[in-house]
N, C-alpha and C positions, 0 to 999 in steps of 0.2 A: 504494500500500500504506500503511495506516496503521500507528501505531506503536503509540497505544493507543487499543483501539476505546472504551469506556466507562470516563474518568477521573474520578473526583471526591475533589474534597482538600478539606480547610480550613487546610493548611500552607501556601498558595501564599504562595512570596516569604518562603519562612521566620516565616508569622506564627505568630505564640504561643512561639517559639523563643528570642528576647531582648527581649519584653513580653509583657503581661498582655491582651495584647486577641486575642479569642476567635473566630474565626467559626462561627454555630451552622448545621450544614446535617443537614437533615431531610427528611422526607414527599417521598421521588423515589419515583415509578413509573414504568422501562422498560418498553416491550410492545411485541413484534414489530418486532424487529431484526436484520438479518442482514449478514454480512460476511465475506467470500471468505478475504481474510488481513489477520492481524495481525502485525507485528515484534515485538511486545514483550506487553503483555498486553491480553486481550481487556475482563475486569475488573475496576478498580481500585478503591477506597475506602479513603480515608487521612484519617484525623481524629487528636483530640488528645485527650490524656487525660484534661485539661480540658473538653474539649468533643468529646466521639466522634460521629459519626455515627450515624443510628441513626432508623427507620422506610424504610427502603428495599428497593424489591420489585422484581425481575428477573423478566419473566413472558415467555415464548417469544423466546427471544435465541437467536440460532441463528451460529456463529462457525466457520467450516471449517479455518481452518490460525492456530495461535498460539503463542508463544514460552511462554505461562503463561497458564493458566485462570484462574483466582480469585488476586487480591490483596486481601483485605481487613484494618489493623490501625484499631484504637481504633474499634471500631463495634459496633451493640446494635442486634437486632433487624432484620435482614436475611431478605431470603425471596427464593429462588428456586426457580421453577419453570416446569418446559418449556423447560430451555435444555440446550441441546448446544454442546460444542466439542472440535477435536480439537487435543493438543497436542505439537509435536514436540520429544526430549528430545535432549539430544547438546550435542558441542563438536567441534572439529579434530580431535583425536584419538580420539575416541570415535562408533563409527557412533549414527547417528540412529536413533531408536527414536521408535515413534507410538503415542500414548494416545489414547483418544477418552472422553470424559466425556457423561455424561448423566443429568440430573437432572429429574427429574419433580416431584418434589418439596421443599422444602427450608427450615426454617424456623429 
């Protein structure tokens, strides 16, 4: 089981946190991905204020069991479409409940 199916940072290792140095990430296209389960989330993108993320395209991602659909902050210009995922909500105390997301389109 993975924990996160499609991660992309430009934080790794706390950078841009206590310097000036920037990592610039861009022009990703995902297409035709699938995956049974995830522990934590399916997809991630975490950029900086500084420097956000941004041309990146999610095209038929297909994700069956996940903790959290979409995490995206400091990002510009993201497009998905033809992706499914279903997500289960809950804690210890609280019964689980099932989302199922689907997005054809999305820009």
């Amino acid at each position: 089981m993975l924990t996160l199916f499609v991660r992309v940072t430009s934080m790794y290792a706390g950078e841009g946190m206590d310097n000036h140095y920037f990592t610039e990430v861009h022009d990703i296209y995902v297409k035709d991905l699938k995956c049974k389960k995830v522990n934590v989330a399916a997809l991630v993108l975490q950029g900086t204020e500084e420097k956000p993320i941004y041309n990146v395209t999610f095209d038929n991602v297909d994700v069956d069991k996940a903790g959290i659909g979409l995490g995206f902050s400091n990002t510009k210009t993201i497009g998905v479409s033809n992706c499914n995922w279903e997500v289960m909500l809950g804690c210890r105390l609280q019964p689980v409940r099932k989302m199922v997301y689907s997005i054809n389109r999305f820009v």
